[in-house]
C-alpha distance (Angstrom), angle and dihedral (degrees) to the residues before:
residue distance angle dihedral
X1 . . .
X2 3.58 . .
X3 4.10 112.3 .
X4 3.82 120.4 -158.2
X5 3.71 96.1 -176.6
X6 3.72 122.1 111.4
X7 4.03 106.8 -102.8
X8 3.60 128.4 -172.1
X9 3.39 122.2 175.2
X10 4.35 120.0 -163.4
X11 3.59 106.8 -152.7
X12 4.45 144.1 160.7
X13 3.30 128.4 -137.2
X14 3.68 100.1 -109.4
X15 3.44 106.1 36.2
X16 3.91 118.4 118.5
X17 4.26 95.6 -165.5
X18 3.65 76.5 64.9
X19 3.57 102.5 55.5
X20 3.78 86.1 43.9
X21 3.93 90.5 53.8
X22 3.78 96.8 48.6
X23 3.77 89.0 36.3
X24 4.21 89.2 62.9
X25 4.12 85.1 37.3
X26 4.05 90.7 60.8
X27 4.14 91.7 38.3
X28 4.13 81.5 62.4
X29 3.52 89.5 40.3
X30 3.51 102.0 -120.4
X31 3.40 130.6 170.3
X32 4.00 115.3 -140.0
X33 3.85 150.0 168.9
X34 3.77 109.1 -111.8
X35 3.88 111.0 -155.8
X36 3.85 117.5 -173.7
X37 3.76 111.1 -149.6
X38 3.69 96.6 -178.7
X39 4.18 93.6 119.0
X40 3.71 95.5 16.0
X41 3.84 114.2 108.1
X42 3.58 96.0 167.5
X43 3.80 90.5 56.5
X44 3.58 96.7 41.1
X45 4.08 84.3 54.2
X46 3.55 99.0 45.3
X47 4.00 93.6 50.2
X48 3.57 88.7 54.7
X49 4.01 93.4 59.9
X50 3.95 87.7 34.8
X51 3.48 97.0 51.9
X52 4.01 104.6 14.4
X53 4.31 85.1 -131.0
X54 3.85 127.9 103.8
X55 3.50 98.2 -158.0
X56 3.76 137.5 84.5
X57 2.82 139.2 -98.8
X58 3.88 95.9 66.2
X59 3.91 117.4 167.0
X60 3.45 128.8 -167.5
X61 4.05 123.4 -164.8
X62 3.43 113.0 -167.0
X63 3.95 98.9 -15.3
X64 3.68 84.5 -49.6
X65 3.79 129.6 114.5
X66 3.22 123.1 -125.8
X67 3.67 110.9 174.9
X68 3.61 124.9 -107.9
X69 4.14 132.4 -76.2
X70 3.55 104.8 -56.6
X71 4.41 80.6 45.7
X72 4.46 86.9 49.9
X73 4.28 91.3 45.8
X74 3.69 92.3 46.4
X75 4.16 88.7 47.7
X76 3.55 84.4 49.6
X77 3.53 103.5 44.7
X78 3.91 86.5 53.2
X79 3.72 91.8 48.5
X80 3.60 92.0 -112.5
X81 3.34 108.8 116.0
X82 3.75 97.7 62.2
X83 3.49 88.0 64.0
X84 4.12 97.7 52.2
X85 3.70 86.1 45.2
X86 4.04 96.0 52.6
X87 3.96 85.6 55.9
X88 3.65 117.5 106.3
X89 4.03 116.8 -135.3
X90 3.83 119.2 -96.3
X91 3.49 116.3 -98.8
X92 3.95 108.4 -110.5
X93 3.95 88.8 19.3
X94 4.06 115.6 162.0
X95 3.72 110.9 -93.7
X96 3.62 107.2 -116.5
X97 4.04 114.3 -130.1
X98 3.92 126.2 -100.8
């Protein structure tokens, strides 16, 4: 599959639900913005009031979060996530911090 959505993926280094949730990203052949948040305060604040989690991994398809890996799979799994990912961005949508 070939996504045209905007997808931006907040990670840390060591983190293996991150791995996992860039691992099923590549499968579908998407093509995303990795952002490390490993010495980033500022991020790690503003993805809490953006998504309402703490924890990483947080991804964001077209300005829009969608949870983190266990959120993607279970998109996936219900054949939903194709369908977010084959959406093109909005024109005039918020950039999304980095």
């Amino acid at each position: 599959m070939s996504a045209s959505a905007d997808v931006r993926i907040y990670v840390t280094t060591f983190c293996p639900y991150c791995v996992q949730a860039k691992r099923l990203l590549k499968k579908k052949e998407v093509t995303y913005t990795e952002i490390n948040v490993d010495s980033r305060d500022d991020l790690r604040t503003w993805l809490v009031g953006a998504s309402g989690q703490r924890t990483v991994p947080q991804v964001f398809i077209n300005g829009k979060s969608v949870g983190g890996f266990t959120d993607i799979d279970a998109l996936d799994r219900k054949g939903k996530l194709d369908t977010l990912l084959a959406e093109p961005p909005s024109p005039g949508a918020v950039a999304l911090p980095a």
